[in-house]
Structure formats: structure tokens, C-alpha cells
Gaussian input, Z-matrix of N, CA and C with variables (Angstrom, degrees):
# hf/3-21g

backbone

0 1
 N
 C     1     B1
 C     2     B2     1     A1
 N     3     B3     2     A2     1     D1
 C     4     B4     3     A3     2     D2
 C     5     B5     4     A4     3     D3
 N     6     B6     5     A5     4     D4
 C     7     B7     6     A6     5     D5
 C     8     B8     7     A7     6     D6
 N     9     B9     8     A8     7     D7
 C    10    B10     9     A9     8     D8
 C    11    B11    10    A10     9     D9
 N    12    B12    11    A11    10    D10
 C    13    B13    12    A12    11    D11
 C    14    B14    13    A13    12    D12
 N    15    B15    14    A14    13    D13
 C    16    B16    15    A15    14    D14
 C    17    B17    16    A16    15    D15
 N    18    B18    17    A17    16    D16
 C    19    B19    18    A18    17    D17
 C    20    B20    19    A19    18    D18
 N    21    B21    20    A20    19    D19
 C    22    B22    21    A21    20    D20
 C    23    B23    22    A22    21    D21
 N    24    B24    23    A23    22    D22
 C    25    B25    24    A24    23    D23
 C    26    B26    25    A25    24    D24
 N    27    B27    26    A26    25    D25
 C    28    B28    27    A27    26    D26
 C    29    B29    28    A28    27    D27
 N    30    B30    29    A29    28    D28
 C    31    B31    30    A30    29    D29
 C    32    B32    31    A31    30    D30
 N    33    B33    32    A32    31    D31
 C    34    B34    33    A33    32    D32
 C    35    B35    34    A34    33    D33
 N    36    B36    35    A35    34    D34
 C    37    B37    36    A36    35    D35
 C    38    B38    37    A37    36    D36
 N    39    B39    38    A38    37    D37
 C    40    B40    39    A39    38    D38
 C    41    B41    40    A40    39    D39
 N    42    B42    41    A41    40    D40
 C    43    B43    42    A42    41    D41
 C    44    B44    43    A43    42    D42
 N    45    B45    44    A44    43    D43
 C    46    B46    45    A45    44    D44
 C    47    B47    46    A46    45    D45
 N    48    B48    47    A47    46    D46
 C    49    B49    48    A48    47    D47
 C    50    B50    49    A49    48    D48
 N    51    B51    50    A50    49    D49
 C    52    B52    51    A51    50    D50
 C    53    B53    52    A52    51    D51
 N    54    B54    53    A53    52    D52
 C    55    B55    54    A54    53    D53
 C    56    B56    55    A55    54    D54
 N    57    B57    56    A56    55    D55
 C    58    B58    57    A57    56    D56
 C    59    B59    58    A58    57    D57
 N    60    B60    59    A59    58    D58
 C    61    B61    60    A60    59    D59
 C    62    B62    61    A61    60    D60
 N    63    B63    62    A62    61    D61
 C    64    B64    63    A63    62    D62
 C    65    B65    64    A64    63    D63
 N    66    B66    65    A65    64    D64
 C    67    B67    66    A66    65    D65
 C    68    B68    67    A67    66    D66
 N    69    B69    68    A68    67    D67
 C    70    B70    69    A69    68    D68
 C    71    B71    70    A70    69    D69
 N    72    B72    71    A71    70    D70
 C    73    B73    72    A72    71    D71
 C    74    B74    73    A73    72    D72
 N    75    B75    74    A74    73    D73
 C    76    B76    75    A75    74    D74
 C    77    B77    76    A76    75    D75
 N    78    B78    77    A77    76    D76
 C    79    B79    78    A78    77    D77
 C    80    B80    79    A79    78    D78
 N    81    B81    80    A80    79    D79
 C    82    B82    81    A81    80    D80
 C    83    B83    82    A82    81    D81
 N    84    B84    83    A83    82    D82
 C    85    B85    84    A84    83    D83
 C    86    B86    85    A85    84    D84
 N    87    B87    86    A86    85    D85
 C    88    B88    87    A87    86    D86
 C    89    B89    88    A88    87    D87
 N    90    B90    89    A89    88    D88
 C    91    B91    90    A90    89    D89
 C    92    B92    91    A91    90    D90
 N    93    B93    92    A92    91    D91
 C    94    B94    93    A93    92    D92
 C    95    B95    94    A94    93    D93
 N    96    B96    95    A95    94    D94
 C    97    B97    96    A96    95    D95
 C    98    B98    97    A97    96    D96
 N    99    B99    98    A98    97    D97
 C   100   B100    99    A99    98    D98
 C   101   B101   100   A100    99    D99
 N   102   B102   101   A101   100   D100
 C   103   B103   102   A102   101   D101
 C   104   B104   103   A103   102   D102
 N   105   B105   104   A104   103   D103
 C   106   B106   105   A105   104   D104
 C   107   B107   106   A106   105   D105
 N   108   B108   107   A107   106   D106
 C   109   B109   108   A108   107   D107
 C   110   B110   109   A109   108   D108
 N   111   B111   110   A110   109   D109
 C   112   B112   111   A111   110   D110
 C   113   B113   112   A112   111   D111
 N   114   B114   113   A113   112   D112
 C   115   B115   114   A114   113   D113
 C   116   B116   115   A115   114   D114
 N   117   B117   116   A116   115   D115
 C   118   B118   117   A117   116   D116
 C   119   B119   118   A118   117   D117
 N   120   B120   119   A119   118   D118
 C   121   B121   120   A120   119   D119
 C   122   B122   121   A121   120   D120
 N   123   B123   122   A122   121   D121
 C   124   B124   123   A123   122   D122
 C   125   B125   124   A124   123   D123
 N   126   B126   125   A125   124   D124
 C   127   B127   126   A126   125   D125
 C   128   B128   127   A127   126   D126
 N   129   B129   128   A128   127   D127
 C   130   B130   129   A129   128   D128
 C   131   B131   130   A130   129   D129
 N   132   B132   131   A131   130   D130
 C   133   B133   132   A132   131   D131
 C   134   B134   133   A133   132   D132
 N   135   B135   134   A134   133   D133
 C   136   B136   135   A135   134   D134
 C   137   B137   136   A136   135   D135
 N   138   B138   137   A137   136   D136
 C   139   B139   138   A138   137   D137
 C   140   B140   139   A139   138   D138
 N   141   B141   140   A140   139   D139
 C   142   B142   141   A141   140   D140
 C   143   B143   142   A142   141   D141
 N   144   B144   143   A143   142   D142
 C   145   B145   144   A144   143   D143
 C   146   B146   145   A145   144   D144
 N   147   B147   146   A146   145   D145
 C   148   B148   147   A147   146   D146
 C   149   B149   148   A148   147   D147
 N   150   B150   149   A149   148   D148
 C   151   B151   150   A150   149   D149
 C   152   B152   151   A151   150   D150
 N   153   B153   152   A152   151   D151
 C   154   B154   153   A153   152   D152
 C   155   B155   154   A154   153   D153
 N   156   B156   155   A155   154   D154
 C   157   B157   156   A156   155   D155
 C   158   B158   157   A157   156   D156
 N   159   B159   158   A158   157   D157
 C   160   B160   159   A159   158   D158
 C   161   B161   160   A160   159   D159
 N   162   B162   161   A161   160   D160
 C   163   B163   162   A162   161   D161
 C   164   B164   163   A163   162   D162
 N   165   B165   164   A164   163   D163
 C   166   B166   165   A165   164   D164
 C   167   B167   166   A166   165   D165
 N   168   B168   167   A167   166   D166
 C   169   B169   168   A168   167   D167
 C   170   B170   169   A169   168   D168
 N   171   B171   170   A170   169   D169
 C   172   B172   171   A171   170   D170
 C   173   B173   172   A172   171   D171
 N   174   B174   173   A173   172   D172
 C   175   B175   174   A174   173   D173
 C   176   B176   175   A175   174   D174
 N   177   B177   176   A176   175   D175
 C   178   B178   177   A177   176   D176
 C   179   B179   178   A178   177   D177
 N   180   B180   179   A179   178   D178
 C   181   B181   180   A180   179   D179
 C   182   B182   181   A181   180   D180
 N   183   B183   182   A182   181   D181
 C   184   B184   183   A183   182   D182
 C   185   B185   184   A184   183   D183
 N   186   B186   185   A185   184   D184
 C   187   B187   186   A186   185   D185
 C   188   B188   187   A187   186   D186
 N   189   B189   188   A188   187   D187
 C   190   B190   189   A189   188   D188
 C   191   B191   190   A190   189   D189
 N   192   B192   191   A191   190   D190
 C   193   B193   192   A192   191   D191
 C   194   B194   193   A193   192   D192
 N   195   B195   194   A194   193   D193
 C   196   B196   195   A195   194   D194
 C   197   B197   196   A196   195   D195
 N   198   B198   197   A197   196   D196
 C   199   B199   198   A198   197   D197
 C   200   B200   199   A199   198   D198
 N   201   B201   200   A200   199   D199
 C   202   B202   201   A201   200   D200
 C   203   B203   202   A202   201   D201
 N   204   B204   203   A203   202   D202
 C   205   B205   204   A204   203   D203
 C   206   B206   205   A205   204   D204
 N   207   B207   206   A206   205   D205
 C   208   B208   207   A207   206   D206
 C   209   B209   208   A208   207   D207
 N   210   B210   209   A209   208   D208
 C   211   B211   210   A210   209   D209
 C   212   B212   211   A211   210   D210
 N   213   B213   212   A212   211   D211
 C   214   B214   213   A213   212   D212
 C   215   B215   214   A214   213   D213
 N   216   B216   215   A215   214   D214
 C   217   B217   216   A216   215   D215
 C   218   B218   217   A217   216   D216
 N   219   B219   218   A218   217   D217
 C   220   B220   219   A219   218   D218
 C   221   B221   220   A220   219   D219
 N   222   B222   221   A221   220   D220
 C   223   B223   222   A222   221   D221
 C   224   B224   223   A223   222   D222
 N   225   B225   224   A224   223   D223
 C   226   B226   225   A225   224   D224
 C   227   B227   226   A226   225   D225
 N   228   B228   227   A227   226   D226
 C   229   B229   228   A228   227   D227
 C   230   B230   229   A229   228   D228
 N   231   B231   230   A230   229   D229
 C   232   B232   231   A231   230   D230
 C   233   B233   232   A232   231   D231
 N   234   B234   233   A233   232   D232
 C   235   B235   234   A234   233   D233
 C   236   B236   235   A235   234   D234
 N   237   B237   236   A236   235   D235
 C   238   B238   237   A237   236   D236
 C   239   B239   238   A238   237   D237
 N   240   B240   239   A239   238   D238
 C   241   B241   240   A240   239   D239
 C   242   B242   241   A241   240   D240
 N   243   B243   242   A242   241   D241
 C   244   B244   243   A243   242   D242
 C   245   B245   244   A244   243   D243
 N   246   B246   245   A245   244   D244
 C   247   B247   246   A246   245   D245
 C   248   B248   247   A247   246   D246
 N   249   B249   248   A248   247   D247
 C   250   B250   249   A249   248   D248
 C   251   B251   250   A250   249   D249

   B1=1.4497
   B2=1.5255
   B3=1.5073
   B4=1.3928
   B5=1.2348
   B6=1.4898
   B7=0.9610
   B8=1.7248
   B9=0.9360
   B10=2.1082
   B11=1.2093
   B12=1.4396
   B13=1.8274
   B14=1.2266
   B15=1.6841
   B16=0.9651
   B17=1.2790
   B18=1.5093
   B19=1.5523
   B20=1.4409
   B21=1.5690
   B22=1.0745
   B23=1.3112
   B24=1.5801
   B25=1.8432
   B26=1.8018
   B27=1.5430
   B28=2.1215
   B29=1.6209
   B30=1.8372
   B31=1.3215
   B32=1.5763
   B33=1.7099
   B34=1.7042
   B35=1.2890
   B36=1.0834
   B37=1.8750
   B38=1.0795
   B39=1.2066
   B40=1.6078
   B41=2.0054
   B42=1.6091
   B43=0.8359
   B44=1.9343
   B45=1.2884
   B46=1.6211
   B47=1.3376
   B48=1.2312
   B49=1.9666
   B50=1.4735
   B51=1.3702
   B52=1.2479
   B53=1.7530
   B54=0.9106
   B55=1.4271
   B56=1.4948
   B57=1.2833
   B58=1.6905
   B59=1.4099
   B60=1.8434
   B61=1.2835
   B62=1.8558
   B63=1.1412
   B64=1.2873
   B65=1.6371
   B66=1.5475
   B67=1.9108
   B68=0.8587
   B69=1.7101
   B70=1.7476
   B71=1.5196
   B72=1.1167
   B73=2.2283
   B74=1.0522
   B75=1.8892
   B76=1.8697
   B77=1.6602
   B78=1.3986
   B79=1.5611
   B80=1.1172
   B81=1.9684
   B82=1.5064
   B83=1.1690
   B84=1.4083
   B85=1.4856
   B86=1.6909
   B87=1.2514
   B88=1.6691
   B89=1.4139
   B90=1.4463
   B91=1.5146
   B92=1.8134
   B93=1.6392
   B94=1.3224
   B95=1.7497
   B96=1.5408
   B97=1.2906
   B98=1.4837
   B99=0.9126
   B100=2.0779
   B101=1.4938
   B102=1.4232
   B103=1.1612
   B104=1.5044
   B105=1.3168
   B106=1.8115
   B107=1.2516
   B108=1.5982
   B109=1.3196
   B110=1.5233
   B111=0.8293
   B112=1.4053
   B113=1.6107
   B114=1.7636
   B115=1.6015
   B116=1.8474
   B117=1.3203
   B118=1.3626
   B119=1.3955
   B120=1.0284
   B121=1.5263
   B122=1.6663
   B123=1.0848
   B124=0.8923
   B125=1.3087
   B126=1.8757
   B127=1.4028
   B128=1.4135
   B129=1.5073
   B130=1.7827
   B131=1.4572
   B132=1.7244
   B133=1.2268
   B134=1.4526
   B135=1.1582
   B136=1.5260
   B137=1.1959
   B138=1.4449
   B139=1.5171
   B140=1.1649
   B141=1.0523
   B142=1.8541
   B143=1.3227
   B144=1.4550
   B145=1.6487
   B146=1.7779
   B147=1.3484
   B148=1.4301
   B149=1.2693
   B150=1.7420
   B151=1.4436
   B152=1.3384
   B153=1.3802
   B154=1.2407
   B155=2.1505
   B156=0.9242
   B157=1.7294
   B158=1.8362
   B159=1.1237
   B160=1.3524
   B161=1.8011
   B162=1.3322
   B163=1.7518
   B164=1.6564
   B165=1.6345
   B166=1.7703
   B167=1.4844
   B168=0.8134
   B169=2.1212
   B170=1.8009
   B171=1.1693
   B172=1.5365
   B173=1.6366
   B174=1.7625
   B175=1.1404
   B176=1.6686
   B177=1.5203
   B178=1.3074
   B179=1.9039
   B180=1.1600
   B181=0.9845
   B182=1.6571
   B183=1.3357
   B184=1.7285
   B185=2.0294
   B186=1.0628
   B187=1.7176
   B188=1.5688
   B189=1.2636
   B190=1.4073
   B191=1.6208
   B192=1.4970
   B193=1.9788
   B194=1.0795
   B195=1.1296
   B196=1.7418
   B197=1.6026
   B198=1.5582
   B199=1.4825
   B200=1.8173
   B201=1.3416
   B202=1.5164
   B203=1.7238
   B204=1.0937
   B205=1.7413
   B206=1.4804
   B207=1.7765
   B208=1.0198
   B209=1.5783
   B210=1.0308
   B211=1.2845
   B212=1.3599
   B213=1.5290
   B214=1.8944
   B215=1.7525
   B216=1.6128
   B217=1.3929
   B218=1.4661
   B219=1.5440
   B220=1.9835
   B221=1.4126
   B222=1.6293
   B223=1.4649
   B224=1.6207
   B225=1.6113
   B226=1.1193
   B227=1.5506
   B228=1.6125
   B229=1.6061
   B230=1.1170
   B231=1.2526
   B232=1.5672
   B233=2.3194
   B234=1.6282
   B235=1.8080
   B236=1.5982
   B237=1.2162
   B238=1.1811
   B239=1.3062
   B240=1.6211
   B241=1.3028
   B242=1.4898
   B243=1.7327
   B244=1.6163
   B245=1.4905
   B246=1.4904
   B247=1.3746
   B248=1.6848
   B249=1.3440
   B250=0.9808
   B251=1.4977
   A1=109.19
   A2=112.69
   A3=116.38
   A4=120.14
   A5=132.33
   A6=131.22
   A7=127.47
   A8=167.30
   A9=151.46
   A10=84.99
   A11=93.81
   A12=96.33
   A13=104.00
   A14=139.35
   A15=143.29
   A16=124.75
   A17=117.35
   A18=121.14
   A19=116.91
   A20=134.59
   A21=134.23
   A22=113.63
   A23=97.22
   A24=117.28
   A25=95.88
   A26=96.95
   A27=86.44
   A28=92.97
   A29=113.20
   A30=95.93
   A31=75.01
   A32=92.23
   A33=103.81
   A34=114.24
   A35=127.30
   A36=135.27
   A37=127.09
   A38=115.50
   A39=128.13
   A40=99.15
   A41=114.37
   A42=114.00
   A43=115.55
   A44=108.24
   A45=110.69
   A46=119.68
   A47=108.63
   A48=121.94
   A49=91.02
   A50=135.00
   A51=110.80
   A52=126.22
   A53=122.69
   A54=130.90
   A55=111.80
   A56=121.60
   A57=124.87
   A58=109.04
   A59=97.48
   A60=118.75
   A61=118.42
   A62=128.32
   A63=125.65
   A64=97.71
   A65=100.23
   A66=111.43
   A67=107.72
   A68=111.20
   A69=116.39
   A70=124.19
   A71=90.39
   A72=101.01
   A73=101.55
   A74=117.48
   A75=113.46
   A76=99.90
   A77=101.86
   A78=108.86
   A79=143.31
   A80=90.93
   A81=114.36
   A82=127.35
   A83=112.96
   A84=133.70
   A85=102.68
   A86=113.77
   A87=119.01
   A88=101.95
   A89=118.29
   A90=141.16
   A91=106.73
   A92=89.46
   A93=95.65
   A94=116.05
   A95=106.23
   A96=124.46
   A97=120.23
   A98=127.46
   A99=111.47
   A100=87.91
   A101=159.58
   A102=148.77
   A103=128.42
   A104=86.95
   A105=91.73
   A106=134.55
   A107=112.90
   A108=95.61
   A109=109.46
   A110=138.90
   A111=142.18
   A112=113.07
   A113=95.57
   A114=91.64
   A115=107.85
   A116=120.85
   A117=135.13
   A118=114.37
   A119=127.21
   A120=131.85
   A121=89.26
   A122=165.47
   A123=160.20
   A124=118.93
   A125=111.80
   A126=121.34
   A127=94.85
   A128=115.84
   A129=113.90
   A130=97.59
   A131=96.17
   A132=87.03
   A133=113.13
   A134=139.16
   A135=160.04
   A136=120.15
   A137=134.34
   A138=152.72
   A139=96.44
   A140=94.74
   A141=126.28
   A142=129.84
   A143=118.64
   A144=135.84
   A145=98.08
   A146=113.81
   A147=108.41
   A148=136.71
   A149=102.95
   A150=80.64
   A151=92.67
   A152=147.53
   A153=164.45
   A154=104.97
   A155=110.18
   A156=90.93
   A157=97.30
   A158=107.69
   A159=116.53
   A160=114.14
   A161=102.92
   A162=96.35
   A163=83.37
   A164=92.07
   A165=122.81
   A166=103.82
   A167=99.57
   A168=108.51
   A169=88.55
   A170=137.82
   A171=124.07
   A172=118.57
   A173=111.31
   A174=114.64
   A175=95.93
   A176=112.33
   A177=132.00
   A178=111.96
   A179=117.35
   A180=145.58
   A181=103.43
   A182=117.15
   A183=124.00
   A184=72.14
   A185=119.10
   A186=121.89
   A187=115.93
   A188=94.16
   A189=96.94
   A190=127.69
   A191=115.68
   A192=109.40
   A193=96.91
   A194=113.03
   A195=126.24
   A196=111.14
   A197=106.74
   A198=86.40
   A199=94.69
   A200=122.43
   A201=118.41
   A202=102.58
   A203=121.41
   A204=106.97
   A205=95.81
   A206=134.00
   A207=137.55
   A208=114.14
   A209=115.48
   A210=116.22
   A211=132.64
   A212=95.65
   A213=112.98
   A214=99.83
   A215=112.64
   A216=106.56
   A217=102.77
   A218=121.99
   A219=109.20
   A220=82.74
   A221=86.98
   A222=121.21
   A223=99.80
   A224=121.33
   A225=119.99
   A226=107.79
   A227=109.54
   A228=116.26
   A229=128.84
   A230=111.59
   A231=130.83
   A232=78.67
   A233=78.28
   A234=91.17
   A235=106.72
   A236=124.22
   A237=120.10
   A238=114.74
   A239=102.49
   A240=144.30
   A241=124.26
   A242=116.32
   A243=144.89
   A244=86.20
   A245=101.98
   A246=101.18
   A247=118.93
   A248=145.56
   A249=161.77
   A250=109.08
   D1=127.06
   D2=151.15
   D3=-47.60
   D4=158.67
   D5=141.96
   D6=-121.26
   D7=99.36
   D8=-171.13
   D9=-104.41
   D10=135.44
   D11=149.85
   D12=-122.46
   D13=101.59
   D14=-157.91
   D15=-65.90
   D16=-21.13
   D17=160.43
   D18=-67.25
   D19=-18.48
   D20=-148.77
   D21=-122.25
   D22=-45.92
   D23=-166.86
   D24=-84.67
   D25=-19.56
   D26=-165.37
   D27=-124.75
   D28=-73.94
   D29=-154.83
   D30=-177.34
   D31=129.76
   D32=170.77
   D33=-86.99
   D34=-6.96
   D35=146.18
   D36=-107.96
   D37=81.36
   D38=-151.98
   D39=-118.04
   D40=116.76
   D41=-148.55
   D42=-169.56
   D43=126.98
   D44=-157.04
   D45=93.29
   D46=149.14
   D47=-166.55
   D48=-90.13
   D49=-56.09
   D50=-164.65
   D51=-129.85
   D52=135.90
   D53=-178.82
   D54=-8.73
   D55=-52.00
   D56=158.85
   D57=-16.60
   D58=-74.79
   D59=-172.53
   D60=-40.85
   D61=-15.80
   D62=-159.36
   D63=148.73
   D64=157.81
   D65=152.53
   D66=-44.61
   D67=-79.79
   D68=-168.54
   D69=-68.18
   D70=62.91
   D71=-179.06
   D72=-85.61
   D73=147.78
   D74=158.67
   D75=-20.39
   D76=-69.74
   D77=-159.63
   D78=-28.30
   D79=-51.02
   D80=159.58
   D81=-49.29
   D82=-43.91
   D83=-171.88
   D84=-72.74
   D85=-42.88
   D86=-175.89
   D87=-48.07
   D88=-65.03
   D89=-145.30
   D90=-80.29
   D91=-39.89
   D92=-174.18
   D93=-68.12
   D94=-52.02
   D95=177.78
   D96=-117.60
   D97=-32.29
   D98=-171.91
   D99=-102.92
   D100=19.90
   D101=123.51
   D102=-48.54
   D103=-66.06
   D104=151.67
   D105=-40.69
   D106=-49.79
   D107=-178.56
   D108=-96.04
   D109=15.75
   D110=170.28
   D111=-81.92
   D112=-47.48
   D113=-176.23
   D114=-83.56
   D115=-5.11
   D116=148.19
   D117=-46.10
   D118=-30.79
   D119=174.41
   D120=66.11
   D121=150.33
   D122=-82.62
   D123=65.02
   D124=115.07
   D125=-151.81
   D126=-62.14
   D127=-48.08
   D128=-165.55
   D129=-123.77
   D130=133.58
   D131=150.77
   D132=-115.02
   D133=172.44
   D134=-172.39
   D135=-129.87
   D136=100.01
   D137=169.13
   D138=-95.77
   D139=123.07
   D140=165.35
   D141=-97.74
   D142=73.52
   D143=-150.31
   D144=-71.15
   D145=-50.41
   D146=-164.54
   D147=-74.76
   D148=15.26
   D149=166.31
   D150=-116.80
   D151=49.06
   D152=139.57
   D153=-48.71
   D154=138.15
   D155=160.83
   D156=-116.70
   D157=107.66
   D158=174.33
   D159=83.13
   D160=132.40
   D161=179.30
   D162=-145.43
   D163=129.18
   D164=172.33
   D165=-61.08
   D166=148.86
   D167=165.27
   D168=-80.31
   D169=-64.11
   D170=176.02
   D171=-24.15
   D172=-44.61
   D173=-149.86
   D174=-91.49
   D175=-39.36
   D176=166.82
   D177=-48.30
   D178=-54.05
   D179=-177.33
   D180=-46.74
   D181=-61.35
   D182=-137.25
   D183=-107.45
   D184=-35.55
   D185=177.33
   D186=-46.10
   D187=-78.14
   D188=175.29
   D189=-87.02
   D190=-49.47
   D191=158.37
   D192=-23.05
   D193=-92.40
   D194=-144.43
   D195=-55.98
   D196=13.35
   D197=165.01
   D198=-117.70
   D199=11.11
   D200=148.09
   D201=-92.77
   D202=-35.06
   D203=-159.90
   D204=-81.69
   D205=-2.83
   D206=157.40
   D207=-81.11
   D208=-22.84
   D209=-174.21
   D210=76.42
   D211=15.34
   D212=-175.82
   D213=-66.96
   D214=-21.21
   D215=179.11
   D216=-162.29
   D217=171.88
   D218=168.72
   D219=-112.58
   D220=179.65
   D221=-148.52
   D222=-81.79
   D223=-23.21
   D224=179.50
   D225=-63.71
   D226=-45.45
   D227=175.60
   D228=-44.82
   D229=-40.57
   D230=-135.52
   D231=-91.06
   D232=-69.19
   D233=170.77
   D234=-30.88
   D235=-51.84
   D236=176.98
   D237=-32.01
   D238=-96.90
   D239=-161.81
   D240=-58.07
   D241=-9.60
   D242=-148.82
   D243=-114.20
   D244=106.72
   D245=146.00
   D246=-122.46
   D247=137.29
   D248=-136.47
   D249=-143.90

């Protein structure tokens, strides 16, 4: 099992779709950490949203999509394997 705790492992103001936007972008966050554990194959992974203070639908958005609109996994998988 994966684990992120997104306040801890990335950035407790974690914020913007893309790397431009800031360090702590979805993007950053995709590439840096839920890429890994996806291509880890690892039955579950586990995101740890709350100790975040605030998460964008942009940042949410470009985080998790983009690791189907990348194709690192499909959406049936991801649905699988995503626990939150």
C-alpha cells in the first residue's frame, strides 16, 4: 500500500494545475508522488487530503485526471485502487 499525506509528504498549501503555476501544482504533486505509486502497482493507494488547508478543483483536477489523461492508468483502475 501507498500511502501521501498531502499536507505533510508535499505542501499544506498546495495550489495551481500546473508547474508554471507554483511548486505545489496538481502537476507537481501527480509526477512527484501518485505517479509513483500507481506505476508501483500497489493494490491501494491512500491520499491523505486533510491535512491540506484547502484543495482547488484545478489542483484536484490536473492531480488525479492527468494521471488517466496521461495514461499512467484508466479511470476504472485508478477508481479501483484510490482511496481518499
Amino acid at each position: 500500500m501507498s500511502r501521501i499525506d498531502i499536507g505533510k509528504d508535499f505542501s499544506p498549501t498546495p495550489s495551481g494545475r500546473y508547474v508554471v503555476d507554483g511548486p505545489f501544482s496538481g502537476e507537481a504533486f501527480r509526477e512527484k508522488h501518485l505517479k509513483k505509486a500507481v506505476l508501483k502497482d500497489d493494490l491501494e493507494i491512500s491520499v491523505i487530503l486533510d491535512t491540506a488547508i484547502g484543495l482547488g478543483s484545478s489542483f484536484l483536477e490536473e492531480a488525479f485526471g492527468g494521471l488517466v489523461r496521461n495514461k499512467y492508468i484508466s479511470s476504472e483502475e485508478l477508481l479501483r485502487r484510490l482511496n481518499l
